[in-house]
N, C-alpha and C positions, 0 to 999 in steps of 0.2 A: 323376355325379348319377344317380339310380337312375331317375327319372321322365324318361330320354332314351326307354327302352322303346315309347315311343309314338312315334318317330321310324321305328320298321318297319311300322308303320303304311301302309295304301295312302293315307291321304291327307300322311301325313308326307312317304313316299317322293317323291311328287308336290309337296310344296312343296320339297324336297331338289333337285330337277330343275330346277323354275322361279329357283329362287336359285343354282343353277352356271349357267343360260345367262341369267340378266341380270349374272352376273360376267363372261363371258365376251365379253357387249356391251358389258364396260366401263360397264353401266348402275347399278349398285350394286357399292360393294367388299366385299370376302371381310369385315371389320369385321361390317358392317353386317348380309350376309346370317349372322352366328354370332349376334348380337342376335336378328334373327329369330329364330330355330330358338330359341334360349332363350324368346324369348316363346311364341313356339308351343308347348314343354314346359312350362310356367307357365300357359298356357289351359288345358289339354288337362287339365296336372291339379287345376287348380280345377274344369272343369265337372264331372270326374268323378266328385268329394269331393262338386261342389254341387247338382249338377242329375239326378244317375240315381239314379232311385227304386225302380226292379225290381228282384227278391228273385229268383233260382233257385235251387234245394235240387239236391245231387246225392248221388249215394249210390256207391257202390265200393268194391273190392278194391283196395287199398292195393298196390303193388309193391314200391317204394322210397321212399323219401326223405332229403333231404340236406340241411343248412343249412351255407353256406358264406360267411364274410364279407356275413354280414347276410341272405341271401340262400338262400330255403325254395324246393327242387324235391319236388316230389311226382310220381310217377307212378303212375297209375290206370288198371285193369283193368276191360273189364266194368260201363262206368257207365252211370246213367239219371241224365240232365239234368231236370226238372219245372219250370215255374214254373205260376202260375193257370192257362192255358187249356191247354197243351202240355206233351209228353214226347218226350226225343229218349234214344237208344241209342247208345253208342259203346264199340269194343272197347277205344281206349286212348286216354286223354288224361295230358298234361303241365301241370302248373300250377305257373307261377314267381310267387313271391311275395318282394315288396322291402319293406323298409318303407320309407313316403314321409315319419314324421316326422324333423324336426329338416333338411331338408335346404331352403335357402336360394332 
């Protein structure tokens, strides 16, 4: 599932942690903590479809890019982040992009 991504997440990793040591209390089974973590990838990407509304523009020099099994990398030189109040600068960014339709 592409929409796992949000599982490297600092708050992913942290439900990751809490659901191996209430397995480990015997407090919930491994079942149960994969339901979780599905549920959790199935919030994460509905709010993110539903509820963010901010717009950032960036601009750059193109390095590379790659589509492999659905799956667009971009690497970017030299870019300026913008949205309404702020500007930020960075010499290199990565941007991975999955599509999230059709996926259950």
């Amino acid at each position: 599932m592409s929409y796992q991504l949000y599982r490297n997440t600092t708050l992913g990793h942290t439900l990751q942690e809490s659901l191996d040591e209430l397995i480990q209390c015997s407090q919930i089974t491994p079942q149960l903590a994969l339901k979780v973590l599905l549920q959790f990838d199935k919030a994460i990407n509905n709010a993110l479809a539903t509820r963010v509304k901010n717009r950032v523009n960036f601009r750059g020099k193109l390095n590379t890019y790659r589509f492999c099994d659905n799956v667009w990398t971009f690497v970017l030189e030299d870019v300026e982040f913008r949205d309404v109040q702020e500007m930020a600068h960075v010499d290199k960014v990565k941007i991975v992009a999955c599509d999230g339709k059709g996926t259950q």
